[in-house]
Every structure is written in structure tokens, then in C-alpha cells.
MIKEMI-451831 format. One record per atom (N, C-alpha, C): residue number from 0; residue in three letters; chain; atom name; x, y, z. Coordinates in Angstrom, 3 decimals. Example, Ala and Ser with C-alpha at 12.3 -4.5 7.8 and 13.67 -1.06 7.14 Angstrom:
REM MIKEMI-451831
{0, ala, A, N, {13.190, -5.690, 7.800}}
{0, ala, A, CA, {12.300, -4.500, 7.800}}
{0, ala, A, C, {13.200, -3.300, 7.800}}
{1, ser, A, N, {12.850, -2.250, 7.080}}
{1, ser, A, CA, {13.670, -1.060, 7.140}}
{1, ser, A, C, {12.900, 0.030, 7.870}}
//
This chain:
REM MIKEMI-451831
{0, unk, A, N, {0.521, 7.892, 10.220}}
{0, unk, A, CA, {0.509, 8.284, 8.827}}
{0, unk, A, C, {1.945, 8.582, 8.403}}
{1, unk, A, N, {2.586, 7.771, 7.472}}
{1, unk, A, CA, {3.728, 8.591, 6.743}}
{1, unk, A, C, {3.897, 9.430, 6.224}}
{2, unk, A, N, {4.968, 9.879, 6.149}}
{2, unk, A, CA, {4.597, 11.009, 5.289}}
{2, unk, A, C, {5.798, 11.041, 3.970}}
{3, unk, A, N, {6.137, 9.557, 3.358}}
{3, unk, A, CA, {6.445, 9.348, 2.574}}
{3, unk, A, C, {5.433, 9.621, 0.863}}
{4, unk, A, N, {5.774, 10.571, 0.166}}
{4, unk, A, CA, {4.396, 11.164, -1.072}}
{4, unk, A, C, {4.952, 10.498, -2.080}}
{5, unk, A, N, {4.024, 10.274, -2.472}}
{5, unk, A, CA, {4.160, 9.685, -4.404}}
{5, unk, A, C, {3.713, 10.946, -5.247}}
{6, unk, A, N, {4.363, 10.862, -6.370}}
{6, unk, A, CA, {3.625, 12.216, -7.505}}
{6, unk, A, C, {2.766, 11.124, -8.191}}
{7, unk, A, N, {1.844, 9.832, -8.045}}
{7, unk, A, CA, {1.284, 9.719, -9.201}}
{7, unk, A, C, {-0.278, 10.384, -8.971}}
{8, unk, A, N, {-0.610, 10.935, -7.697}}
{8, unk, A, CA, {-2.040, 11.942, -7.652}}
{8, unk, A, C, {-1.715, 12.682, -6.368}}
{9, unk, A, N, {-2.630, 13.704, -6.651}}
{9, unk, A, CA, {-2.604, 14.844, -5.267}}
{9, unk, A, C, {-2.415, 14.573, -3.797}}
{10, unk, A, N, {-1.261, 15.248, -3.199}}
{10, unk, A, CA, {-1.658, 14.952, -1.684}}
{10, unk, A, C, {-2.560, 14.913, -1.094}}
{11, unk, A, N, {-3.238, 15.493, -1.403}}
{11, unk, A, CA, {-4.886, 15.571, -0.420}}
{11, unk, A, C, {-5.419, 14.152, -0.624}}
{12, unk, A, N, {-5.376, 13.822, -2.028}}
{12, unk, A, CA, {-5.484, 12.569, -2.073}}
{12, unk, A, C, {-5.079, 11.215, -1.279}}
{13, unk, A, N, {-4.272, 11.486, -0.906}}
{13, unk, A, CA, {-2.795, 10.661, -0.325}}
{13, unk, A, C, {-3.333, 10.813, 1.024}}
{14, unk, A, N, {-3.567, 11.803, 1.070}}
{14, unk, A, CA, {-3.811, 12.028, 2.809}}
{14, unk, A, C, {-5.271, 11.286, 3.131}}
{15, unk, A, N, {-6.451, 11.755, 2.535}}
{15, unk, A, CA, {-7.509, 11.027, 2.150}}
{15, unk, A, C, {-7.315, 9.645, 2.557}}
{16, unk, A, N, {-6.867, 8.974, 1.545}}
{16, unk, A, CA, {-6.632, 7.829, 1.942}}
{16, unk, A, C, {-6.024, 6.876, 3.121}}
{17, unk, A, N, {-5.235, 7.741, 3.156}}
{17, unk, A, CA, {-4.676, 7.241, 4.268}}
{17, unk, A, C, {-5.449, 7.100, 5.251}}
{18, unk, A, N, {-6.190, 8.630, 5.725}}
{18, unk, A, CA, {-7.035, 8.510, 6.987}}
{18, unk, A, C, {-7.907, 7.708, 6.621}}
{19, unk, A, N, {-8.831, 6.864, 5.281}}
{19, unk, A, CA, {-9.491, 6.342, 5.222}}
{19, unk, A, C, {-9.266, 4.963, 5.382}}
{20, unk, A, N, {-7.807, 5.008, 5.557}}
{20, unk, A, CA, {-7.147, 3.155, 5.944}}
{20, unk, A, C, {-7.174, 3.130, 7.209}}
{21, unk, A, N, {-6.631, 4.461, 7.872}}
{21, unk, A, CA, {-6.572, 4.072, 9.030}}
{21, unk, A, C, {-8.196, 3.601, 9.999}}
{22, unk, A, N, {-9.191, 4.293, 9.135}}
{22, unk, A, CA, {-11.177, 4.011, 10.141}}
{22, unk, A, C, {-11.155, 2.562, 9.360}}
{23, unk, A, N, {-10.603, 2.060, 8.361}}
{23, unk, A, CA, {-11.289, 0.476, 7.330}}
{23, unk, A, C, {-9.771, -0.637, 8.669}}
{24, unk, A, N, {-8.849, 0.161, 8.580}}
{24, unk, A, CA, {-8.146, -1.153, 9.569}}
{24, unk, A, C, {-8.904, -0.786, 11.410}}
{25, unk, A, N, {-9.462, 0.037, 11.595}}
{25, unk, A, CA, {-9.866, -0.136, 13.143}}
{25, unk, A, C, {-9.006, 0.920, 13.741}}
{26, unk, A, N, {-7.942, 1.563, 13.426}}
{26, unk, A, CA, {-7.058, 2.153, 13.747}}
{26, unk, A, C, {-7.628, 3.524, 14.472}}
{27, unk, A, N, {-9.159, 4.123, 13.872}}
{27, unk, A, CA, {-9.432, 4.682, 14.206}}
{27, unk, A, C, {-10.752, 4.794, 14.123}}
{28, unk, A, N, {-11.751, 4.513, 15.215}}
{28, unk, A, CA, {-12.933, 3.801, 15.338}}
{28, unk, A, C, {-14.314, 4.911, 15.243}}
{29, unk, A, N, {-14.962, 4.091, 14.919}}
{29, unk, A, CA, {-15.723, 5.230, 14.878}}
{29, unk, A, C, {-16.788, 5.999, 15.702}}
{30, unk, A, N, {-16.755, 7.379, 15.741}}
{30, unk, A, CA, {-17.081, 7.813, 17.338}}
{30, unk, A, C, {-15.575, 8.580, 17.925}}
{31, unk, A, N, {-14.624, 8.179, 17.283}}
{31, unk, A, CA, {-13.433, 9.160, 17.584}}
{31, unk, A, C, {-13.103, 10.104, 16.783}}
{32, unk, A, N, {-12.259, 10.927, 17.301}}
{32, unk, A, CA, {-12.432, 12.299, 16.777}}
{32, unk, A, C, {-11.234, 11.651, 15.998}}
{33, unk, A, N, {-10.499, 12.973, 15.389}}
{33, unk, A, CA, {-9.165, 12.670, 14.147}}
{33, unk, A, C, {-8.264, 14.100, 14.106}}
{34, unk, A, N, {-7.062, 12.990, 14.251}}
{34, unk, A, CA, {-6.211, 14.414, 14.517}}
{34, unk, A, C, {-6.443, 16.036, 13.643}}
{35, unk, A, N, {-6.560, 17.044, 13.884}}
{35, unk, A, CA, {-6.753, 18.048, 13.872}}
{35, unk, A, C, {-6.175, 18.605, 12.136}}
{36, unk, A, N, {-6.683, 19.498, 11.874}}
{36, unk, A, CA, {-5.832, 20.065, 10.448}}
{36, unk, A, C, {-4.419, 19.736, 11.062}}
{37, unk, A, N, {-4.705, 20.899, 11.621}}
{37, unk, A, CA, {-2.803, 21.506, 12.055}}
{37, unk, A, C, {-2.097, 20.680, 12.079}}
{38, unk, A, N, {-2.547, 20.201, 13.280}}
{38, unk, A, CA, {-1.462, 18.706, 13.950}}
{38, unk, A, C, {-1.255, 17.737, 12.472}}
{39, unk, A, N, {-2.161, 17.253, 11.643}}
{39, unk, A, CA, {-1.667, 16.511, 10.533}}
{39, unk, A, C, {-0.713, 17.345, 9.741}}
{40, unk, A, N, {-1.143, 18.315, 9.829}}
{40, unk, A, CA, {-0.188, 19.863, 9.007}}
{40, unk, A, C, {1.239, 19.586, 9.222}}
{41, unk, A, N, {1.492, 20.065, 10.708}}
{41, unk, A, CA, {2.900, 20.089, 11.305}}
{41, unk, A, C, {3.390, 18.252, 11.078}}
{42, unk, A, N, {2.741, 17.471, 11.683}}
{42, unk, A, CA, {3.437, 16.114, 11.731}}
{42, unk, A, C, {4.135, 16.084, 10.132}}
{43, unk, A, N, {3.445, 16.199, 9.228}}
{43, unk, A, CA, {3.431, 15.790, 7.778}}
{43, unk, A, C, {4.120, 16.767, 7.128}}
{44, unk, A, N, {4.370, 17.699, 7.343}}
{44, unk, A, CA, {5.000, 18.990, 6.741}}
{44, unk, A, C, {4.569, 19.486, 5.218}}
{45, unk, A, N, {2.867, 19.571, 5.446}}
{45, unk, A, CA, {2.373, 19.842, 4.182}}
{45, unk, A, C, {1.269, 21.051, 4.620}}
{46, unk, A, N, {1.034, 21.852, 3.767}}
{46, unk, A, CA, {-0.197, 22.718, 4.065}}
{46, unk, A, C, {-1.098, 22.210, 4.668}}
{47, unk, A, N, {-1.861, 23.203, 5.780}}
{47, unk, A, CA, {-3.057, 22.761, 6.390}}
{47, unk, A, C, {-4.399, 22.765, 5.045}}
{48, unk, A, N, {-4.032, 23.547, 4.520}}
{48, unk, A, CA, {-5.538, 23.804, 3.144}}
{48, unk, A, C, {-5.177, 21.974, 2.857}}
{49, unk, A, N, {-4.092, 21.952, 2.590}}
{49, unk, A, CA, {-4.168, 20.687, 1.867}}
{49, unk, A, C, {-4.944, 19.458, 2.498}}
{50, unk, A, N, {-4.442, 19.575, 3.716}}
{50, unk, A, CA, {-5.157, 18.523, 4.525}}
{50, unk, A, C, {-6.591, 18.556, 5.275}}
{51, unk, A, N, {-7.142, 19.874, 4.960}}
{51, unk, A, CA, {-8.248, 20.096, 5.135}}
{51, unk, A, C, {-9.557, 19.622, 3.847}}
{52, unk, A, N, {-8.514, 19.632, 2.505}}
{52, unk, A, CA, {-8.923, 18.988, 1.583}}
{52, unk, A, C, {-9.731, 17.959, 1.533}}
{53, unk, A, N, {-8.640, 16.882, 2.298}}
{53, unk, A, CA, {-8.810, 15.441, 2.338}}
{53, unk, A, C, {-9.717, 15.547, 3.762}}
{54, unk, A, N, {-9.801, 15.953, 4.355}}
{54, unk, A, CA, {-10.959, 16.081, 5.744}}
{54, unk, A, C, {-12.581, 16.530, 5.016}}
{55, unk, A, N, {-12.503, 17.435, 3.990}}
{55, unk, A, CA, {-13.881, 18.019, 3.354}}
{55, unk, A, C, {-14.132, 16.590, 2.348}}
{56, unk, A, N, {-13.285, 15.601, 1.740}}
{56, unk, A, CA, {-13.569, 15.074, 0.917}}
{56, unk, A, C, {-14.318, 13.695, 1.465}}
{57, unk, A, N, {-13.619, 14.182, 2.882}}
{57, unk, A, CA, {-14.183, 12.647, 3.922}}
{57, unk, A, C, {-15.766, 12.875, 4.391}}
{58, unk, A, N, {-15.819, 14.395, 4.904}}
{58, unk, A, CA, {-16.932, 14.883, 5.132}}
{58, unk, A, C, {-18.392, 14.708, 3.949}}
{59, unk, A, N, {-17.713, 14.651, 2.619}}
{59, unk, A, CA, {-18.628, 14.910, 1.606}}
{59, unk, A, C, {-19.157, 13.175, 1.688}}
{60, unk, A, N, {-18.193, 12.282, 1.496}}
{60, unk, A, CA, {-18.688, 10.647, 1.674}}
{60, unk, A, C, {-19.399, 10.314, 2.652}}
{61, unk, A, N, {-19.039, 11.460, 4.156}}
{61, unk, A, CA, {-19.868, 10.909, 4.661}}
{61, unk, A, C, {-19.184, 10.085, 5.806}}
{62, unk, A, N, {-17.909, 10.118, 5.800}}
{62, unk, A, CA, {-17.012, 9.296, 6.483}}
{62, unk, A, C, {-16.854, 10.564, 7.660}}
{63, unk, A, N, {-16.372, 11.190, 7.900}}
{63, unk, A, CA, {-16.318, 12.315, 9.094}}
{63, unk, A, C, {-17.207, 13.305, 9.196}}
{64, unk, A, N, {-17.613, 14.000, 10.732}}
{64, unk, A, CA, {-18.180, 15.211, 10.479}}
{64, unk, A, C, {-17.647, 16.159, 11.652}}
{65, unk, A, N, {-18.418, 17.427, 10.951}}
{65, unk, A, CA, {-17.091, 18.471, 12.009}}
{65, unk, A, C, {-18.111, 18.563, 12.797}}
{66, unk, A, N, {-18.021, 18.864, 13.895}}
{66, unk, A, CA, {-18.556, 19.416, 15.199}}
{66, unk, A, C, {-17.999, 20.463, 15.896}}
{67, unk, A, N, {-18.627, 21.339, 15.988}}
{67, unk, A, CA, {-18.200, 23.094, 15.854}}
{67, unk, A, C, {-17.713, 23.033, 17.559}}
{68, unk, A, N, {-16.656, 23.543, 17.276}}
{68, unk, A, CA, {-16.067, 23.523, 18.708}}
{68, unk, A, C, {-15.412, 22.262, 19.669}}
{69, unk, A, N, {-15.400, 21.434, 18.420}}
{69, unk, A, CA, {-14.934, 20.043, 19.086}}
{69, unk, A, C, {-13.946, 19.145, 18.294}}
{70, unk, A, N, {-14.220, 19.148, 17.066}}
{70, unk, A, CA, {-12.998, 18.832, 16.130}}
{70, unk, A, C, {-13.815, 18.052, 14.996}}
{71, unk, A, N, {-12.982, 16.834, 14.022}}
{71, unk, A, CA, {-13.903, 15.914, 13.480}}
{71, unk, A, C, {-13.690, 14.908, 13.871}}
{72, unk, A, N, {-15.220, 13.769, 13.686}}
{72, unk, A, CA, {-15.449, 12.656, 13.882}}
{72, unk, A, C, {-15.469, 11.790, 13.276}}
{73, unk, A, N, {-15.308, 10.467, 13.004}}
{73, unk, A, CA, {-15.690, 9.293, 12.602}}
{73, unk, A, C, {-16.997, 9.041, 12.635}}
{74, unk, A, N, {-17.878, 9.148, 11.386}}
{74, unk, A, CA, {-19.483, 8.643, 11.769}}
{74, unk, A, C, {-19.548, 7.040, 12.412}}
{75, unk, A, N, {-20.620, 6.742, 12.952}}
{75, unk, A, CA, {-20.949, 5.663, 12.788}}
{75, unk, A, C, {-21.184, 5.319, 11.131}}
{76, unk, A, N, {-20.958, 3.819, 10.840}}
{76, unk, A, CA, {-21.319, 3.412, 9.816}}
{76, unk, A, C, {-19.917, 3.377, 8.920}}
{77, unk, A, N, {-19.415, 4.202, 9.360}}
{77, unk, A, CA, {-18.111, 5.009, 8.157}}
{77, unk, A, C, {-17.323, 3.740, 7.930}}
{78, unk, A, N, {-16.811, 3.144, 8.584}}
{78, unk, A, CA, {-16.160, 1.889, 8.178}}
{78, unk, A, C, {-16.661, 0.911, 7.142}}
{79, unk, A, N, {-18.109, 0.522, 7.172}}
{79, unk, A, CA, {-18.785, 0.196, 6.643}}
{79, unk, A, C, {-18.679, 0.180, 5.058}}
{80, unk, A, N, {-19.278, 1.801, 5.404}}
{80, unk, A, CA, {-19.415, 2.293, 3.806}}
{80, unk, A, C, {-18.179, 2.665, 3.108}}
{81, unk, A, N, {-17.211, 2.544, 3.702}}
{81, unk, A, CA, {-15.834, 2.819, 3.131}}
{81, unk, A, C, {-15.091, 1.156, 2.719}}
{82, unk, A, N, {-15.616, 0.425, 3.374}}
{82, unk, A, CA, {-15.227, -0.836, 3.004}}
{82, unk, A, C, {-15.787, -1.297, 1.490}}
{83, unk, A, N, {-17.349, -0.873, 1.607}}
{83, unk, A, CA, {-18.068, -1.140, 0.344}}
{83, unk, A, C, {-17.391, -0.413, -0.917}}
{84, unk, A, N, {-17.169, 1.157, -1.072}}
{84, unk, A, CA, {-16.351, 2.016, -1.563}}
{84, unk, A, C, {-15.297, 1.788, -2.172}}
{85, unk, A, N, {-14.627, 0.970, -1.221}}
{85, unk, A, CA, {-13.592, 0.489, -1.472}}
{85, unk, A, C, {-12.664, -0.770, -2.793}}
{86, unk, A, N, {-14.124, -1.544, -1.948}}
{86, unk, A, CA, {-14.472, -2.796, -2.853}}
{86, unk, A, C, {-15.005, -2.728, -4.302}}
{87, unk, A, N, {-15.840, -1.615, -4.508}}
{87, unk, A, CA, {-16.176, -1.172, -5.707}}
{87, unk, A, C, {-15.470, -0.568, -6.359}}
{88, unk, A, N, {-14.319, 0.348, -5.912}}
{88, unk, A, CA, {-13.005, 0.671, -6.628}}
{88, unk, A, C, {-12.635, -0.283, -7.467}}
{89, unk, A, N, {-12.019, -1.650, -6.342}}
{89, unk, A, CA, {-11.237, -2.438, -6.491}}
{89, unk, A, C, {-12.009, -2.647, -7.996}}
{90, unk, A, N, {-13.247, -3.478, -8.060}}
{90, unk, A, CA, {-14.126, -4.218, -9.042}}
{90, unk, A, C, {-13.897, -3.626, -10.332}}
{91, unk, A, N, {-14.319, -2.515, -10.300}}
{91, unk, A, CA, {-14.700, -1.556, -11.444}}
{91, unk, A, C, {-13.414, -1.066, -11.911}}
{92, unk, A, N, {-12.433, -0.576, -11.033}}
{92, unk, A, CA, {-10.974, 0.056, -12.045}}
{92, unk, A, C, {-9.847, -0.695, -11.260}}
{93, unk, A, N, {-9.297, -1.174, -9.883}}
{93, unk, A, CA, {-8.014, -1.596, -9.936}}
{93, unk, A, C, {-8.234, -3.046, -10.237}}
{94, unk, A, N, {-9.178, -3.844, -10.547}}
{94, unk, A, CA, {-9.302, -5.663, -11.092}}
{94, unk, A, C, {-9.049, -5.222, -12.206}}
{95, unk, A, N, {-9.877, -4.707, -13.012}}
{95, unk, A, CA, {-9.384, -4.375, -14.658}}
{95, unk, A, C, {-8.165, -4.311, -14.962}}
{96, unk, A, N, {-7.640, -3.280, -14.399}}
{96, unk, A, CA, {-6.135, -2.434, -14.631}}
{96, unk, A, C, {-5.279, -3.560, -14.464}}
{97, unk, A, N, {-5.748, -4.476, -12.996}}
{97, unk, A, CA, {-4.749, -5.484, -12.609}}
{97, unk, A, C, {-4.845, -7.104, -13.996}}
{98, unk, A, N, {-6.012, -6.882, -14.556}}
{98, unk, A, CA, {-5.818, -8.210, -15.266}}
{98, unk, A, C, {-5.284, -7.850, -16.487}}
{99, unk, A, N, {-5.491, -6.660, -17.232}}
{99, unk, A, CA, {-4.606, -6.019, -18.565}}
{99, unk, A, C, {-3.056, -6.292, -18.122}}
{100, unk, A, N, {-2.405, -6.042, -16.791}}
{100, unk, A, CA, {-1.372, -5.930, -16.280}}
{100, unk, A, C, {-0.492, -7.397, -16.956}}
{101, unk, A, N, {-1.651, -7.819, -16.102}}
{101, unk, A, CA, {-1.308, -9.973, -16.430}}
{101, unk, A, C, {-1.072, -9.813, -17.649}}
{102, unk, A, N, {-1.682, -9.674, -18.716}}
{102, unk, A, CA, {-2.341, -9.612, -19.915}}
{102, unk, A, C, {-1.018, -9.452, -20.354}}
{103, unk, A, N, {-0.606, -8.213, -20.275}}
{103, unk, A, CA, {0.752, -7.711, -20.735}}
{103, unk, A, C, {2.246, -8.307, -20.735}}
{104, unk, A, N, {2.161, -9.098, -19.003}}
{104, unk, A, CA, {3.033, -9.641, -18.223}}
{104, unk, A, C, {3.244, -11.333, -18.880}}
{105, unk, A, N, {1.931, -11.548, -19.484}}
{105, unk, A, CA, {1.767, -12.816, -20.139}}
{105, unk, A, C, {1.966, -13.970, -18.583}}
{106, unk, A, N, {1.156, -13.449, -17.729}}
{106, unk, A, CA, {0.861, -13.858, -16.218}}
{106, unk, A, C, {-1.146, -14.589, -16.861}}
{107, unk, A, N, {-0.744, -15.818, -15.849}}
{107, unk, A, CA, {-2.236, -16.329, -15.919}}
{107, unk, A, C, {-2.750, -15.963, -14.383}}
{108, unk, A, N, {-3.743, -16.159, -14.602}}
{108, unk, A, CA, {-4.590, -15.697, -12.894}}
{108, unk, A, C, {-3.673, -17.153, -11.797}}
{109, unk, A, N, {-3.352, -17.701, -12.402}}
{109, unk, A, CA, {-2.844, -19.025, -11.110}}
{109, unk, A, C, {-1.572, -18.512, -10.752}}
{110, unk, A, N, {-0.553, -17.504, -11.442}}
{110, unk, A, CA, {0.547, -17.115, -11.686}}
{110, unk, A, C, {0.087, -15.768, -10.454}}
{111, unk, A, N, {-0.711, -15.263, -10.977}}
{111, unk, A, CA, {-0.896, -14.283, -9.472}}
{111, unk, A, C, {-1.247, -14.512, -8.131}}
{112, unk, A, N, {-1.921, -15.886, -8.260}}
{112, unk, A, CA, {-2.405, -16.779, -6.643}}
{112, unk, A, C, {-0.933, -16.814, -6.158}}
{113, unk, A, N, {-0.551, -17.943, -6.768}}
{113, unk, A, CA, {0.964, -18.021, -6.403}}
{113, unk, A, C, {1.584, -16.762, -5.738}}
{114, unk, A, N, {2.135, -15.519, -6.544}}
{114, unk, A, CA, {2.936, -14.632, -5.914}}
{114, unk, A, C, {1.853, -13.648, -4.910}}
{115, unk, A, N, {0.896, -13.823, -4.876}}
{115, unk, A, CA, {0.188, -13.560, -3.508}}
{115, unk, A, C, {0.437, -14.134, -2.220}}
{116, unk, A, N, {0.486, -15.452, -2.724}}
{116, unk, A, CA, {0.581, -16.906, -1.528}}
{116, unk, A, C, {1.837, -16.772, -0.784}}
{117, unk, A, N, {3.000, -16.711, -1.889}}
{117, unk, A, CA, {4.500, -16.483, -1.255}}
{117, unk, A, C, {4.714, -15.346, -0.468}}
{118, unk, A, N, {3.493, -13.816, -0.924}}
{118, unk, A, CA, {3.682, -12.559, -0.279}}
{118, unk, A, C, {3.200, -12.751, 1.138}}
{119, unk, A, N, {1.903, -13.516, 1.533}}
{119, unk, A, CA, {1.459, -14.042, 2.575}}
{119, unk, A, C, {2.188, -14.973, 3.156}}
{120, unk, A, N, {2.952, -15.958, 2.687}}
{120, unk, A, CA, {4.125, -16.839, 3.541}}
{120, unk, A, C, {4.984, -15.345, 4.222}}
{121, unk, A, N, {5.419, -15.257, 3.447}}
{121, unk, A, CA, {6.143, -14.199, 3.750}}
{121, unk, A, C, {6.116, -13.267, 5.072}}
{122, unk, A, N, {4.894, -12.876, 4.962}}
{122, unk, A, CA, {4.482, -11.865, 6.007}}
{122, unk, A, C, {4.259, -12.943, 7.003}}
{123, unk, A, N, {4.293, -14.068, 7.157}}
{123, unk, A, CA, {3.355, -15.063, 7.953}}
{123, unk, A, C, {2.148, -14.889, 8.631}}
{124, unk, A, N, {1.424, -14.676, 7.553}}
{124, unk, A, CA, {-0.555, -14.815, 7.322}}
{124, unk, A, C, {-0.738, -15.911, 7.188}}
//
């Protein structure tokens, strides 16, 4: 996890996510536990409340659970349903946001294949 922050929403947020990239890339499977408040605390140099935040917000989806005396987990499934989650973000508010963008940019949808395609040359995907 970096611990490079953006101000455009809450750390907890930030943190959230993150741990939720790391169970959707495999990084952290499910059935494994997840580093600790603290330890994300100290690595990251942000309040433990804060990052306990983003651990209760995971808990509430459904994506982790605590186990008293043992730490938190990765549910089964959690990848899953965080992929779906995810995807429905995308649909419902970042596709929108992204085609007004075009809209603005006076970009056609073939104009965004393209600088996708070159971003993937790029990376060599």
C-alpha cells in the first residue's frame, strides 16, 4: 500500500480502497487475515481510528470479518462481490463522468480505444 494521499476524498477512503484492490488483484486471498490496524497505522503514518474506518467499512460490505482474538479476514466470496461492486461503480458513475469528459474534450469513443491501446502497448499487455 502507498502511502502517497490525494485530497480529492477521505483517507479512510483511500485506504478502503486500496485494501479492496489489493483482495480484487489476488494480492490478498481470501481466507487471509489483513494487516492489523496498527501495523497499517505505523507503515502509513496515519491514525489507527482512521484505518479502522476503512476495515469497519469493509466489514459492513461484507468483504472482511473480525475474529476476536485473531485479527481480520478476507471472507470467502469477497473478491467476487467486490468485483461486481466495482463494476457497478464503474457503469452507473465513473462511464458517465468518463463520456461527459469526451464530450467536453470533443474526444469520440474510437479516440479513447486508441489512447487505451497505446497505454497497453506501452505497459506491454
Amino acid at each position: 500500500m502507498s502511502d502517497n494521499w490525494n485530497n480529492d476524498q477521505p483517507i479512510y477512503k483511500q485506504v478502503r480502497d486500496r485494501m479492496a484492490g489489493l483482495i480484487m488483484d489476488g494480492d490478498i486471498a481470501e481466507g487471509d487475515s489483513v494487516p492489523s490496524v496498527r501495523q497499517v497505522s505505523a507503515e502509513q503514518k496515519i491514525n489507527h481510528i482512521t484505518v479502522a474506518k476503512a476495515y469497519q467499512e469493509l466489514v459492513e460490505e461484507g468483504v472482511l470479518e473480525m475474529r476476536r482474538g485473531r485479527g481480520m479476514f478476507v471472507l470467502e466470496g469477497a473478491r467476487a462481490n467486490l468485483l461486481a461492486s466495482e463494476r457497478r461503480k464503474f457503469d452507473q458513475i465513473e462511464a458517465p463522468a468518463l463520456f461527459i469528459r469526451l464530450t467536453h474534450l470533443g474526444m469520440s469513443i474510437d479516440d479513447l480505444v486508441n489512447a487505451l491501446n497505446a497505454i497497453e502497448k506501452e505497459r506491454g499487455n
